[in-house]
C-alpha positions as CSV (number, residue, x, y, z in Angstrom):
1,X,23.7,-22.2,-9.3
2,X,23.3,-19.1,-11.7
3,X,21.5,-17.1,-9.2
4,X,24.1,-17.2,-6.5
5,X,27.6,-18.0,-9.0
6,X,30.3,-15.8,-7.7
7,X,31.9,-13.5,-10.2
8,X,29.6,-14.9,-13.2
9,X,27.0,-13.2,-13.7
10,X,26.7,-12.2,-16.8
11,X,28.1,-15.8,-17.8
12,X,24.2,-16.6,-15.7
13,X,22.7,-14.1,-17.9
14,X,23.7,-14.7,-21.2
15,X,23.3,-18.5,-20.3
16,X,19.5,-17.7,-19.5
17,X,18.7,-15.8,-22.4
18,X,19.8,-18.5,-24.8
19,X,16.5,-20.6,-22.7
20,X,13.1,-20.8,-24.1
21,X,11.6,-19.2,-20.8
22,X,12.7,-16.3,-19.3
23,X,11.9,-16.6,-15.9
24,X,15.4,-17.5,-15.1
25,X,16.7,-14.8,-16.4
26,X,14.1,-12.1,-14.8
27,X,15.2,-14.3,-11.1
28,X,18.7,-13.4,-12.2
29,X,18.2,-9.3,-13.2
30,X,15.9,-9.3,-9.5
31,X,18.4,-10.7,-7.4
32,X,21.3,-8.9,-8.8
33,X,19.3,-5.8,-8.2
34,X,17.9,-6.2,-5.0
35,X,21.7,-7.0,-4.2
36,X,23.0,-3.6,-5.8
37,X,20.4,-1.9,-3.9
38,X,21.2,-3.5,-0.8
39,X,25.2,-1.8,-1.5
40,X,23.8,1.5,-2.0
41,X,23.9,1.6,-5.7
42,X,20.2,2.7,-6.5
43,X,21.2,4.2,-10.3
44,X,22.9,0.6,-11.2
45,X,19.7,-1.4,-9.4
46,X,16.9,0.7,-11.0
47,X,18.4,-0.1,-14.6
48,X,18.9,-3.6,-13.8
49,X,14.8,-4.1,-12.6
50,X,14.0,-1.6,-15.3
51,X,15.5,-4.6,-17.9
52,X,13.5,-7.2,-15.8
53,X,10.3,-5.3,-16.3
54,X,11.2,-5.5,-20.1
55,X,11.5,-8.8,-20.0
56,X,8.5,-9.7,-17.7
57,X,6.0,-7.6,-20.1
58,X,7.4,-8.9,-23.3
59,X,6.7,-12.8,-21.8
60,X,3.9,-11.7,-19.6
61,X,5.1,-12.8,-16.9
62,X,2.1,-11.6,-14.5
63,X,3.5,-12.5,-10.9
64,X,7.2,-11.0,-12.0
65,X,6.0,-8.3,-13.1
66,X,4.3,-7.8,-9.4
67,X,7.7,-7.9,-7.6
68,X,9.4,-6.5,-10.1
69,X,6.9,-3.0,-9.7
70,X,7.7,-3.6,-5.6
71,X,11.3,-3.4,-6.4
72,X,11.4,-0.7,-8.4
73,X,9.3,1.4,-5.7
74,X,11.8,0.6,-3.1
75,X,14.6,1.8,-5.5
76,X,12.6,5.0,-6.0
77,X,11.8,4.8,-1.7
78,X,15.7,4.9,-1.4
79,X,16.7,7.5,-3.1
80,X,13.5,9.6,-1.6
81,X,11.3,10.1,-4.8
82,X,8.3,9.1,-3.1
83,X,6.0,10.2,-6.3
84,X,7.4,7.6,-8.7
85,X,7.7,4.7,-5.4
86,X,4.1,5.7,-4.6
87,X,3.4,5.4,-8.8
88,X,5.3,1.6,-8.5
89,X,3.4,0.7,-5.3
90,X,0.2,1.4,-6.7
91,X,1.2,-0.5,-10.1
92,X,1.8,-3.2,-7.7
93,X,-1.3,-3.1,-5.7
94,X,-3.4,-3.2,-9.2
95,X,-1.3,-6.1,-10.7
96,X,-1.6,-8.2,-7.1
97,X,-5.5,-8.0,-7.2
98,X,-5.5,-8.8,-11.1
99,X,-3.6,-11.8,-10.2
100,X,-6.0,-12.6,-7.3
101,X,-9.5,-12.2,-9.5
102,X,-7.8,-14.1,-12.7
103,X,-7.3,-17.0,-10.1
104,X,-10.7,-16.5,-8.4
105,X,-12.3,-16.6,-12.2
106,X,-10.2,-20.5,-12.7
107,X,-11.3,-21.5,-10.0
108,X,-15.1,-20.9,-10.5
109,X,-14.9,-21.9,-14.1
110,X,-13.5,-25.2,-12.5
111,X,-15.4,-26.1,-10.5
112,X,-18.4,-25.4,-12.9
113,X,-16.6,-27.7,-15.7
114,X,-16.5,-30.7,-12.7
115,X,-19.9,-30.0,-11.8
116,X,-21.3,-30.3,-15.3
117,X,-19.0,-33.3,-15.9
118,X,-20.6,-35.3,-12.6
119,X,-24.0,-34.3,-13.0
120,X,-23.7,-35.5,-17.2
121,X,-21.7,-38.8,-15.4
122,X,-24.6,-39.6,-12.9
123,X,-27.4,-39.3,-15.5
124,X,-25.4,-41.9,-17.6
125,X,-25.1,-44.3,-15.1
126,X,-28.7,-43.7,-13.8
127,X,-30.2,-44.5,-17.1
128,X,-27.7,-47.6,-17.6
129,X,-28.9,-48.5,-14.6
130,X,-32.8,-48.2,-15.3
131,X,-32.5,-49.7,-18.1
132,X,-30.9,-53.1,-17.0
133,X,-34.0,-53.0,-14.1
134,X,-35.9,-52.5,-16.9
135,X,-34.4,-55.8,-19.1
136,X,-34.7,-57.7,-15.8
137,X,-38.5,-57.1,-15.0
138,X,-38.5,-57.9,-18.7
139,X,-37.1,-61.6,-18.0
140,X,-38.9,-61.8,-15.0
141,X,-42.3,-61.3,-16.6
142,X,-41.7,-63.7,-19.4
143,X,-40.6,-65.9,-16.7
144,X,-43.8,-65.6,-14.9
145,X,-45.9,-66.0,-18.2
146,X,-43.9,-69.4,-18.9
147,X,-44.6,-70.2,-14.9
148,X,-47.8,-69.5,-15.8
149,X,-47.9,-72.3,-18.9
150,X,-46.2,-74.7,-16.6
151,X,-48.9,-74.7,-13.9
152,X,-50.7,-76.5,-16.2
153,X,-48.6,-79.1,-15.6
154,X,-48.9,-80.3,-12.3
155,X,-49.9,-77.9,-8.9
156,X,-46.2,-78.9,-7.4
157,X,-44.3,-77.6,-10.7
158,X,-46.1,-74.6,-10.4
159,X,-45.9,-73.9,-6.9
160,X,-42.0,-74.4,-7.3
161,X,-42.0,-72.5,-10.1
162,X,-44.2,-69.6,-8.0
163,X,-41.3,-69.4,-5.4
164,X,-38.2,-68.9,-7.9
165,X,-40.2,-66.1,-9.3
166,X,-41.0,-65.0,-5.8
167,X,-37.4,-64.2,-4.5
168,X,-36.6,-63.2,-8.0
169,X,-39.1,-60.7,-7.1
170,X,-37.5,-59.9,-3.9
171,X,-34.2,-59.4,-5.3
172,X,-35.2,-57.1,-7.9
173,X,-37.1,-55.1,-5.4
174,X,-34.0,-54.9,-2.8
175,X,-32.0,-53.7,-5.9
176,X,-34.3,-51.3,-6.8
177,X,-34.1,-49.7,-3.3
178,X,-30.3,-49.7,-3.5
179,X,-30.1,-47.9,-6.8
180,X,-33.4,-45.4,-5.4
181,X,-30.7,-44.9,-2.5
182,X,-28.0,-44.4,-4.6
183,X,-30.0,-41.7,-6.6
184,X,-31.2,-39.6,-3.7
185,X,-27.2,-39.5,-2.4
186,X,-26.1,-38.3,-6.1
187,X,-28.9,-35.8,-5.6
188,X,-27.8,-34.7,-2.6
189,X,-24.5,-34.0,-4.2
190,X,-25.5,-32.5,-6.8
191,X,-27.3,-29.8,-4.3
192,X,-24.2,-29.5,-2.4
193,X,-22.2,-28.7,-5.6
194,X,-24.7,-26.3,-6.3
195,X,-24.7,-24.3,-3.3
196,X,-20.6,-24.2,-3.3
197,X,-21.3,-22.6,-7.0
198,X,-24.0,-20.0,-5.8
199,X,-21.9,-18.7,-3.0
200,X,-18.7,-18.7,-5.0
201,X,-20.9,-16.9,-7.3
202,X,-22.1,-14.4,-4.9
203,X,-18.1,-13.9,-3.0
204,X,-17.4,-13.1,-6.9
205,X,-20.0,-10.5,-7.1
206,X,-19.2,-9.3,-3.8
207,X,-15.3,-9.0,-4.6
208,X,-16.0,-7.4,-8.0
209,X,-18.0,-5.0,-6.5
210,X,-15.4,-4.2,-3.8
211,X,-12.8,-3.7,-6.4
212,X,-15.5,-1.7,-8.6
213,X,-14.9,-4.4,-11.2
214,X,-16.7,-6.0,-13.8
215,X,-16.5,-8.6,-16.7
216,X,-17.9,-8.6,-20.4
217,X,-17.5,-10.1,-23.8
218,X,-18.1,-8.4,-27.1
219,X,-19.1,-10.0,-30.4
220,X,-16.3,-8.3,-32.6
221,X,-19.2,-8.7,-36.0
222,X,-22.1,-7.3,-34.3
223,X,-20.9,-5.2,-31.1
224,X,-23.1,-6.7,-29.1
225,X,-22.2,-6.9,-25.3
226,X,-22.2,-9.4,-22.2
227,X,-21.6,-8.6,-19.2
228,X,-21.9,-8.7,-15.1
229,X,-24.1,-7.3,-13.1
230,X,-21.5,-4.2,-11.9
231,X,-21.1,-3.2,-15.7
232,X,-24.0,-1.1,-15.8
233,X,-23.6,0.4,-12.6
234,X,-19.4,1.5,-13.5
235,X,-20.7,2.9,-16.6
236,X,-23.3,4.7,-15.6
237,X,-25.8,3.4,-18.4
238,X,-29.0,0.8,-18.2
239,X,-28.2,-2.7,-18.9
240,X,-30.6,-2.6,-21.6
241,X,-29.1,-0.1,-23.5
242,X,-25.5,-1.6,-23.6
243,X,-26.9,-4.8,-23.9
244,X,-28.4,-3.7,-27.5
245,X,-26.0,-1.1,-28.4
246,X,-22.7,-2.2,-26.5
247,X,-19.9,0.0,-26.1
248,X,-20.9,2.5,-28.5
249,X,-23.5,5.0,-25.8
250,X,-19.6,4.7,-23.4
251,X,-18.2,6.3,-26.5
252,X,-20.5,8.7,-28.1
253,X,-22.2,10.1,-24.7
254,X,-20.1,9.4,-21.8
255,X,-16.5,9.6,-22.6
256,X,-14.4,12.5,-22.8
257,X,-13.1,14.1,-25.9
258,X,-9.4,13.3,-25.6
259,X,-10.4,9.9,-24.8
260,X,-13.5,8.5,-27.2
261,X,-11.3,7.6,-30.1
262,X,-8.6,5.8,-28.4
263,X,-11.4,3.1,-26.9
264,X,-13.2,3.1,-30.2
265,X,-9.1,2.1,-31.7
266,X,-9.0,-0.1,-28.6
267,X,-12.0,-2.2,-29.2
268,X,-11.9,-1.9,-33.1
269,X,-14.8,0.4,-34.3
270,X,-12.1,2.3,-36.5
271,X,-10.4,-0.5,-38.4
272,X,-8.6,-3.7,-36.8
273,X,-8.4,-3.6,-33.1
274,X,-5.6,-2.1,-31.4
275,X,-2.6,-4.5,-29.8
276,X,-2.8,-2.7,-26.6
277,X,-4.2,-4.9,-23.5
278,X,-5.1,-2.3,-21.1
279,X,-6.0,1.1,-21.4
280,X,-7.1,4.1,-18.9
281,X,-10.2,6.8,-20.0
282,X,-12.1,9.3,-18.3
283,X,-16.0,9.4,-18.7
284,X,-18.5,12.2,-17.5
285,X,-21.5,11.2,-16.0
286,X,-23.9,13.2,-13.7
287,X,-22.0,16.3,-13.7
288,X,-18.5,14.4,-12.2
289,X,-15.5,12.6,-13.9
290,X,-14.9,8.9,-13.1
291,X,-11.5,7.3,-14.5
292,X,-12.3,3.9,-15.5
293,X,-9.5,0.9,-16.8
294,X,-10.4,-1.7,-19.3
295,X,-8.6,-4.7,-20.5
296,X,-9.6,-7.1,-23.4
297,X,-7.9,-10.5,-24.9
298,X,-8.6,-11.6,-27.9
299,X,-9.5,-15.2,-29.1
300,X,-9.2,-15.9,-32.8
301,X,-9.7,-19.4,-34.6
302,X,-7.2,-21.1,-36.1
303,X,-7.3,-19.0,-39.4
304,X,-6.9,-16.1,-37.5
305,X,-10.4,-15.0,-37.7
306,X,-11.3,-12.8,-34.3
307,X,-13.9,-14.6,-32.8
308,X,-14.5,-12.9,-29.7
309,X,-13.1,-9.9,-27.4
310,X,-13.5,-10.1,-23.5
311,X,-12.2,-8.4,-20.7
312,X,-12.6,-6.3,-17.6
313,X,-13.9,-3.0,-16.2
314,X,-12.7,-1.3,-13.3
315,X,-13.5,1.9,-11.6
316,X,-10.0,3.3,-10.6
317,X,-11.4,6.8,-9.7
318,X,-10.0,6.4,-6.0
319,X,-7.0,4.9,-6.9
320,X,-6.3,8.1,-8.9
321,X,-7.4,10.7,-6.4
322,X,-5.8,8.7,-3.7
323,X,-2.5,8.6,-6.0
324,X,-2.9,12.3,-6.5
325,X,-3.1,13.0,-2.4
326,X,-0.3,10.5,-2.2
327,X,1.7,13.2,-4.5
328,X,0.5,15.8,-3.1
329,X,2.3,15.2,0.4
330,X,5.1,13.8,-0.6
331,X,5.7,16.8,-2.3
332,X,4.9,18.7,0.6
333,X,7.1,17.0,2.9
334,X,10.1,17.3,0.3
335,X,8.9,21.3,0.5
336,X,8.8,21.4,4.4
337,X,12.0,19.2,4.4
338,X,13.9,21.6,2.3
339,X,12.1,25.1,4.0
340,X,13.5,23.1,7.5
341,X,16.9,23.0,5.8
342,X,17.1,26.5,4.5
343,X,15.8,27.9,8.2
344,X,19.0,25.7,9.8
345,X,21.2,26.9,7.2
346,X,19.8,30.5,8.0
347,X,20.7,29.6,11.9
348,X,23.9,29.1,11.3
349,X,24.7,32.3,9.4
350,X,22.5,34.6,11.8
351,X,24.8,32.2,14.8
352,X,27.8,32.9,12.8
353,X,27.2,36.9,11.9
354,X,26.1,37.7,16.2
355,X,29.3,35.7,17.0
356,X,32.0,36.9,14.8
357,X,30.2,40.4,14.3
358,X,28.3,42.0,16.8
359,X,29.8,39.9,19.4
360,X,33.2,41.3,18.6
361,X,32.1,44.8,18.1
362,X,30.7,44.7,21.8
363,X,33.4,43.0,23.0
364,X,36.0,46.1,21.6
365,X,33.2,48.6,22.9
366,X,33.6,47.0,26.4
367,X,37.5,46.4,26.0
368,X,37.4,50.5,25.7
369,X,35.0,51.1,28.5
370,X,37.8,48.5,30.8
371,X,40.5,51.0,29.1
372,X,38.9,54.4,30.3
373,X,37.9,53.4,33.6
374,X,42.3,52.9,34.1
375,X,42.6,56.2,32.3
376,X,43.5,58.3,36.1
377,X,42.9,61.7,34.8
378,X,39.2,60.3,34.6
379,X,36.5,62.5,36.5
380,X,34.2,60.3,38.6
381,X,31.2,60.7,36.4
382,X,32.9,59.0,33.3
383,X,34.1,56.6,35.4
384,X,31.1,55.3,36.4
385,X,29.8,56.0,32.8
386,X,32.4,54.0,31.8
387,X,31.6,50.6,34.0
388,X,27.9,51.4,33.2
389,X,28.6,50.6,29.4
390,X,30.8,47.4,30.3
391,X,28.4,46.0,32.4
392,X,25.5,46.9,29.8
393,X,27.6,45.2,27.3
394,X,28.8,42.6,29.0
395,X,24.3,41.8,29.6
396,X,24.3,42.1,25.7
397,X,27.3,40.0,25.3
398,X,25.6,37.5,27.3
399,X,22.2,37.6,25.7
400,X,24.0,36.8,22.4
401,X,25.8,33.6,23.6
402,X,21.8,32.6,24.4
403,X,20.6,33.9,20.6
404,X,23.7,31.9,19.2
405,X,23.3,29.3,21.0
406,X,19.5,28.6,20.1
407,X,20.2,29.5,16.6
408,X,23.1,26.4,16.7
409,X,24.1,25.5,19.3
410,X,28.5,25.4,18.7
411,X,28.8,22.4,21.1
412,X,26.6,19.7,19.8
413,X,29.3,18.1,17.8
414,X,31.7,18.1,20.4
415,X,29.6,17.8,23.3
416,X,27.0,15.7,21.7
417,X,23.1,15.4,21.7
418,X,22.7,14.5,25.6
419,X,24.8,17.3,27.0
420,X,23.1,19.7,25.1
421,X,19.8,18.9,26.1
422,X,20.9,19.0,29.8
423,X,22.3,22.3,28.9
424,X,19.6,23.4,27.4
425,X,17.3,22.4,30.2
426,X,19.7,23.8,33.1
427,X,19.5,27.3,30.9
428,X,15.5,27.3,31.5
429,X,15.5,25.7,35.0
430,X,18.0,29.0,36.0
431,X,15.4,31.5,33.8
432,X,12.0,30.5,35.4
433,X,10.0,29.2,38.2
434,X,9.2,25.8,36.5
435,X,10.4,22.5,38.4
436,X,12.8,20.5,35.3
437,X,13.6,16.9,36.3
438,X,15.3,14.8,33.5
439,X,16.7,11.5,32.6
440,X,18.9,11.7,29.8
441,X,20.3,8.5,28.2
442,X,23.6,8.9,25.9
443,X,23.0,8.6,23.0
444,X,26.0,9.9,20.9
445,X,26.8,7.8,17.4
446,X,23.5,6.6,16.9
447,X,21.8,9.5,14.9
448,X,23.0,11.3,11.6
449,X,23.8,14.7,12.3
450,X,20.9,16.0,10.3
451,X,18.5,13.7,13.0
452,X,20.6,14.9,15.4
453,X,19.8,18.7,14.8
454,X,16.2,17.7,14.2
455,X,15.6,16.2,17.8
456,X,17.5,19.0,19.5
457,X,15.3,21.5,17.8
458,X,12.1,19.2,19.1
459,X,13.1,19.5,22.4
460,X,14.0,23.0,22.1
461,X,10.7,24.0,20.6
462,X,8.9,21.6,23.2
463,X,10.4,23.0,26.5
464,X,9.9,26.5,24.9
465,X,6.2,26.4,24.4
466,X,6.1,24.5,27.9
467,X,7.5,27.7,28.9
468,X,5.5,30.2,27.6
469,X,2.1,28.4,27.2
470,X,1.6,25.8,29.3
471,X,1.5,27.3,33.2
472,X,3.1,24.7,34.5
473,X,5.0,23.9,37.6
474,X,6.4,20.6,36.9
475,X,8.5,19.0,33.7
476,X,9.4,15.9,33.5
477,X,12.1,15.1,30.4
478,X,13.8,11.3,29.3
479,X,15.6,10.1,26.4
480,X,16.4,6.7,26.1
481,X,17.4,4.1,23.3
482,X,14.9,1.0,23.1
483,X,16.0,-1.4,20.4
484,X,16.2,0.1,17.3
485,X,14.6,3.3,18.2
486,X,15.1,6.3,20.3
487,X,12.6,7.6,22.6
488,X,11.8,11.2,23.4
489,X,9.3,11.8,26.8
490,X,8.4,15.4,27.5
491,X,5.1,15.2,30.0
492,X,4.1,18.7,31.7
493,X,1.3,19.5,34.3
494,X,0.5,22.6,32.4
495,X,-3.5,23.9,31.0
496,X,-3.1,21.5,28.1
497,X,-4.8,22.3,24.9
498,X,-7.7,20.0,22.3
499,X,-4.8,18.7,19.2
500,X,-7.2,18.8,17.1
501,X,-8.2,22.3,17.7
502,X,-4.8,23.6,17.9
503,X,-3.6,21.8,14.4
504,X,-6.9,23.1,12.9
505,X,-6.7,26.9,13.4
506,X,-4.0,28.9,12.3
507,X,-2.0,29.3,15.5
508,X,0.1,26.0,16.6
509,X,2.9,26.8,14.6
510,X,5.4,25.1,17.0
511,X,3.6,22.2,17.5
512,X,3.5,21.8,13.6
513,X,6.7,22.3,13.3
514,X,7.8,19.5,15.8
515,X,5.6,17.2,13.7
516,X,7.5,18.1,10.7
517,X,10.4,17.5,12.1
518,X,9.9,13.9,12.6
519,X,8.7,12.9,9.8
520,X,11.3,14.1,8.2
521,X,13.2,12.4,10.4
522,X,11.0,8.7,9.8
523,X,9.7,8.9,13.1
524,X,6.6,8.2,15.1
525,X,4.9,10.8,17.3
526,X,2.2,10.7,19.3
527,X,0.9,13.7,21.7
528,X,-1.5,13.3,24.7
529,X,-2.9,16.6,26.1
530,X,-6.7,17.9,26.9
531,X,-7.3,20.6,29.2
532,X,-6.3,21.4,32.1
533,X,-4.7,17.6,32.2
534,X,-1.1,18.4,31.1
535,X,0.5,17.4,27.7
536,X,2.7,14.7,27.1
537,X,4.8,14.3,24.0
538,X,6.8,11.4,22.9
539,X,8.7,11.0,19.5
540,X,10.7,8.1,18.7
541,X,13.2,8.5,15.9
542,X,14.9,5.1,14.4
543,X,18.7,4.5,15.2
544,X,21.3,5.0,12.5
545,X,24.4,4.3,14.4
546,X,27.7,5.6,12.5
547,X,24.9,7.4,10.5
């Protein structure tokens, strides 16, 4: 009722900080911030998770802290910083596969607590067992021995007396065989139990050394160290020698200046151990730097005494060079997105300057050419000076409309996307010998005008280089909406060219440049072409109608 209470929130939130356990109160701060982010107001939801992280660390709260990280990099994803969202995402995936080997450790540890509990349970009952056969072939003897007393007595009392003790005898030995039954079944159990433990065992090995991950505990009196079998191999030392000397060879040999004496502080080799959980160091080993994460938890008695530290190791050396590449590119998209912007801002001065400058100075210089050629005390030879330099002008005139148009084109918002692709493609089917056929879908509303500009300038750049590189004869262009995505075709039975080639050298500027284009614009591309098979291109670009 909290979670969803109209107009009360912070009636829900005050009401759930007053509780014991937070959780409420982090369910509250995530909804109403995935609900702020869902209006738009990123600021307003990144404070709200930033307090629900606050909350989740202070109570530990392992699995909140997860979604909470996952909200916080889509706020970040929102608002385009794609460093910090990749930093959140990454928090994310470390805290998710904490969670996952925390639970894989109960389980074992379960399952090994039952085992010993069945196993101590069946050797109880087997010796009760025994020893009642035991007490009974200990009545049965002395029942034999008095049997054998009788038969003194009389042949017929001991005859009698010999078949009692008979199918005593029977009965004994059929119980026997049930209980010598029962025993190899338990056994058979038991071998069961302990093949579930030795592959568990071994899928625990094999996901520690997936995640480069290890476990150990450290007597905090003698610093002497247990471990798993990937300890060694993270560290970079022999078992035996952390075995005997524990963590002090990580710190004196291997670890890097800046970072020996915060583990020593961590572990407490200079005073009382530090309160921190988890910390991050860098060792050197074999001439290259690993980064390495440990975590502890203390267990004290209840004096207080420390009694023991344990923890984890993990290699994280790929999660930080794939963190750093992660950085890397988004900061090279954010460069090539705003290069792309300053080049279309550029456009549409150049556009601006050739139309409203040079274009008007021509036109004047051809008004005046139109003037003298009506001038009658004109000789013949100025005349046909004259319409010489308004028909050259009128050529440059002409050639500037083209310029100005493929600098920006002045009709796509009122013409729209469609139009000025036919256009555009009508312009090069009347300049050139190659066959143009088209299907063009409208598409008008359904892209921002940034998108917009982007996919004109992908097909402009496309049909260009078909143009001038390809040799061919025959284009074939479609645009079409298919769900939530538009769909740009542009196929060509030109030379085609090896991509990988192409994007490898240094030439294939344009073909770059169309690939920056869309993922700027959160598209998909994918380009077909070997040679002398033709090209085909397609992008598609997601829909944002009234965007």
């Amino acid at each position: 009722m909290l979670l969803n209470a109209d107009g009360k929130l912070e009636e829900g939130i005050k009401v759930a900080e007053t509780l014991p356990d937070k959780w409420l109160l982090v369910l509250i701060l995530n909804n109403h911030g995935a609900g702020l982010l869902a209006s738009g107001k990123a600021d307003q939801a990144l404070t709200v998770f930033q307090r629900s992280l606050a909350v989740c660390k202070k109570e530990r709260y392992k699995t909140l802290i997860r979604n909470t990280f996952e909200n916080i990099a889509a706020v970040y994803r929102a608002t385009n910083d794609w460093k910090r969202s990749a930093l959140y995402m990454q928090l994310f995936k470390i805290v998710s596969e904490s969670l996952y080997l925390e639970q894989h450790s109960y389980q074992v540890s379960e399952m090994e607590v039952k085992y010993e509990t069945r196993r101590k349970a069946m050797e109880n009952d087997f010796l009760k067992k025994e020893k009642e056969v035991l007490a009974e072939s200990a009545a049965t003897q002395r029942g034999l021995n008095i049997l054998l007393v009788l038969s003194i007595l009389g042949v017929s009392l001991f005859t009698a007396v010999a078949v009692i003790g008979n199918r005593k005898l029977k009965k004994v030995n059929s119980l026997l065989d049930a209980q010598n039954n029962e025993i190899r079944k338990n056994q058979e159990e038991l071998q069961i139990l302990n093949e579930v433990l030795r592959k568990n065992e071994k899928n625990l090995n094999e996901a520690q050394a997936i995640a480069h991950l290890a476990n150990w505990e450290m007597d905090p009196v003698s610093g002497t160290l247990q471990f798993s079998g990937q300890f060694p191999g993270i560290m970079g030392l022999p078992a035996e020698s952390l075995t005997k000397e524990g963590f002090q060879p990580v710190i004196k040999e291997l670890c890097a200046t800046e970072y020996s004496e915060m583990l020593a502080r961590f572990l407490g080799f200079r005073g009382a151990v530090s309160p921190e959980s988890v910390i991050e160091f860098r060792i050197e080993r074999g001439g290259e730097s690993r980064w390495i994460r440990i975590k502890k938890r203390q267990v004290s008695d209840e004096n207080g005494t420390l009694l023991r530290i344990s923890g984890t190791v993990q290699d994280i050396t790929e999660a930080k060079e794939e963190e750093v590449i992660r950085i890397k590119i988004a900061e090279q998209r954010t460069f090539t997105r705003r290069l792309i912007g300053y080049q279309e801002e550029e456009r549409k001065r150049v556009a601006g300057e050739l139309h409203d400058g040079l274009g008007q100075e021509l036109l004047l210089i051809k008004n005046l050419a139109l003037l003298g050629l009506q001038n009658p005390d004109a000789d013949e030879l100025s005349a046909r000076h004259m319409d010489q330099i308004s028909l050259t002008v009128s050529s440059l005139l002409d050639s500037i409309r083209r310029l100005s148009f493929d600098l920006r084109p002045a009709h796509l918002e009122r013409l729209g996307l469609s139009e000025v692709i036919i256009s555009a493609i009508e312009r090069l089917k009347a300049v050139s010998n190659v066959k143009f056929t088209h299907e063009i879908e409208s598409i008008e509303g359904l892209l921002s005008s940034g998108n917009t500009i982007h996919l004109f300038r992908i097909v402009q750049e496309s049909l260009n280089n078909v143009v001038k590189h390809s040799g061919a004869t025959e284009v074939a262009v479609g645009l079409h909406r298919h769900g939530d995505q538009i769909e740009l075709g542009i196929r060509d039975n030109g030379k085609g060219f090896d991509t990988a080639t192409i994007l490898a050298g240094t030439g294939g500027f344009g073909l770059r440049n169309i690939i920056s284009r869309v993922e700027i614009a959160r598209g998909r591309y994918k380009i077909v072409s070997h040679p002398g098979e033709g090209t085909t291109i397609k992008v598609f670009i997601p829909v944002e109608e009234n965007g």
